[in-house]
Every structure is written in structure tokens, then in C-alpha cells.
Residue, then its C-alpha position, 0 to 999 in steps of 0.5 A: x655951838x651945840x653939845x654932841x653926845x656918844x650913847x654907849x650900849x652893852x651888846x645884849x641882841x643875842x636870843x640866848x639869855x645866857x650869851x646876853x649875860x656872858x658879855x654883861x660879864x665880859x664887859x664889867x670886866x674888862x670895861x669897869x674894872x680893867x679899863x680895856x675895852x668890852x663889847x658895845x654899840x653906839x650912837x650919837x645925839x647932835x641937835x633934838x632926842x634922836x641918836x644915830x648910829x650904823x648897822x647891817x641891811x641887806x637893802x638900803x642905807x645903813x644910817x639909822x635912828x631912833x629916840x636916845x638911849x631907846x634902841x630895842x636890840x641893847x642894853x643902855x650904859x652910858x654917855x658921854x659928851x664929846x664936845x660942842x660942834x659949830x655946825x648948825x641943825x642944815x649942815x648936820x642933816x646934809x652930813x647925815x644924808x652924806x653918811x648915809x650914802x657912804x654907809x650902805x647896810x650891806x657894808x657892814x663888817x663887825x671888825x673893820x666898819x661896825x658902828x663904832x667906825x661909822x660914829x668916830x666919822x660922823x664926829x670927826x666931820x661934826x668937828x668933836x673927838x672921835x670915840x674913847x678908845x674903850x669903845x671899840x678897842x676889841x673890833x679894832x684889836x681883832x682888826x689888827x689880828x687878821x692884818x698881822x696874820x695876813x701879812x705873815x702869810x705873805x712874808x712866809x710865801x715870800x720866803x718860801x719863792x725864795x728858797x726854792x730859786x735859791x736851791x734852783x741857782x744853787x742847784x745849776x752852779x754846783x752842777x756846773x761845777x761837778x760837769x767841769x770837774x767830771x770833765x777834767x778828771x775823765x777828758x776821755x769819757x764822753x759819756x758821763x760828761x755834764x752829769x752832777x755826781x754831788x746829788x746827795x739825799x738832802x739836796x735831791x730833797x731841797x730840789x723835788x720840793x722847789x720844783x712843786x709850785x706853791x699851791x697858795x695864791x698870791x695877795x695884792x697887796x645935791x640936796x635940800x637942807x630939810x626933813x628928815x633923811x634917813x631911816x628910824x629902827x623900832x623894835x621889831x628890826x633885827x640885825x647884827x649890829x655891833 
């Protein structure tokens, strides 16, 4: 068994000394005095004094590491101790090398898999609990947004197809009607016979507007068990790392 550990870390990668300080401020707020979340990078340590952790490259794997609780881009907080993994040091390298394959830099997304995402898989495959929900509850709250706002853009298009086939049908069945009416009251005219006389200006309006296709588009729903196989980060990186 061996001790797994989560290094947390306030974001402070901003050139700007004043955006540093904002999210200093944000996360001693909603972290330390709320308890709901801030905005935090994180790693984690299993066997020896390195951490790794997830970030964004234009090239390569996005798996990286460097000595604990040492990475240049941040500000150290924390840490914390998952628990005890039963893999011994070959099966974590195998599962880092894994990782590192499945994480390339360029797959980066500050929402939906930042390095918060990337440290809950690698514990989950360590067989320790994944990351205390403060950790990444901002990156997964924004997620949900844009999932909600996606399916009520859906929803509304749905709606909106089915409206106007509605006041289609609507529109042949009243036509049928005053055609059939027309003809019953004038048997003798031929020429008005079949015209609608109910068009009134709401119902011109409910027809003109359902003959304009919508212009929104539619939504569719063999390695060896030792070296070192990945990257370190020094302090000259740079990166948008969450």
C-alpha cells in the first residue's frame, strides 16, 4: 500500500499582478469561508517527490511532472491525502504511460477536461477517491451551463419545427373547410371555389412566419515497466493550465 497524495494550488499564472490577486480573493471566499469551490490546479504524488498533473501543448502528451508542491505557474495551498493505492511503483508508470497517451496537450478544455478531470482519472485507476468536489466544482458548474444552454437551444428549435407544421396542418384543414363551405353556399360559382375566405391578419402572419425555414442549424445529439515516461515542467513553460 502506498499513501496518494492531491497537491492543490491557487491559479496565479496571470501576467497581470492585480488578476493574481482577484482569484486570491475569489478563492479565500468561496473556498475557506464558503466552502463552495475556487479556482485551483492540482496534482498528484504516488511513490517518490514528484507530482503529475494535465496541461495544455500544442505538441505531445499533456501529462507532465515536476518535484512536489514546486510548480512555477502557481501558488501552493494544499494537500491532501486520498488514501492508500495497492498498485505497486511498475503498475503506476504503466498507468502514467496509459495517461499520457490518452491526454494529449492539445485536448485541453478549461470546462470539460482541465487537470482536475485529468487527477480524478488517475486516482480513480490508482483505486483512491476521486477529488473533493471543491476542487473542481467551478469548471464543472460552468460545464453544466453550457450542457443546459445547449439543450434549451435544442428544445426551443423543436418547438419552434412544431409550431410552424402545426399552423401548416391547421392552415390546409381550415382551407378545406371554408373550400367546402364556399362551394355549398355558391354551387353555381366556379370561379372563387376552393379559395380560403377565413385569412384573417394573425393567421396570414402564423403562415408567412412558418414558411421561413429556420436559419439555426440542427445539434446531434506494449511497454516495459521502467524510466521515467513522461514529461517534467520548469519554470520557463508556460501554459493555460487550470
Amino acid at each position: 500500500m502506498k499513501e496518494v497524495v492531491l497537491h492543490v494550488y491557487d491559479v496565479t499564472n496571470s501576467d497581470s499582478e492585480k488578476t493574481n490577486n482577484t482569484i486570491l480573493q475569489i478563492n479565500r471566499i468561496f473556498k475557506d469561508r464558503i466552502g463552495l469551490g475556487g479556482i485551483f490546479h492540482s496534482a498528484v504524488q504516488v511513490y517518490g517527490e514528484e507530482e503529475w498533473s494535465f496541461g495544455f501543448c500544442e505538441t505531445g502528451s499533456g501529462v507532465f511532472s515536476c518535484p512536489v508542491g514546486k510548480n512555477p505557474m502557481y501558488t501552493y495551498r494544499e494537500r491532501i491525502v486520498l488514501g492508500e493505492t495497492e498498485c505497486g511503483i511498475a503498475a503506476v508508470n504503466r498507468i502514467l504511460r496509459e495517461l499520457s497517451r490518452e491526454w494529449p496537450g492539445h485536448s485541453y478544455d478549461l470546462l470539460s477536461r482541465n487537470c482536475n478531470h485529468f487527477c480524478d482519472v488517475l486516482c480513480e485507476r490508482l483505486g483512491v477517491p476521486k477529488l473533493p468536489g471543491w476542487v473542481n466544482r467551478f469548471a464543472n458548474a460552468g460545464d453544466t451551463a453550457v450542457v443546459v444552454a445547449e439543450n434549451t437551444a435544442v428544445k426551443f428549435r423543436q418547438a419552434k419545427t412544431e409550431i410552424v407544421n402545426a399552423s401548416r396542418v391547421a392552415y390546409r384543414f381550415m382551407a378545406g373547410l371554408a373550400a367546402k363551405n364556399q362551394a355549398s353556399e355558391s354551387p353555381g360559382n366556379n370561379q372563387n371555389r376552393g379559395s380560403p375566405t377565413f385569412q384573417g391578419a394573425w393567421f396570414k402572419n402564423i403562415i408567412s412566419a412558418g414558411a421561413k425555414p429556420s436559419s439555426s442549424g440542427s445539434t446531434h445529439s506494449q511497454d516495459t515497466d521502467d524510466g521515467s515516461p513522461l514529461r517534467r515542467q520548469n519554470s520557463t513553460e508556460q501554459s493555460t493550465q487550470l
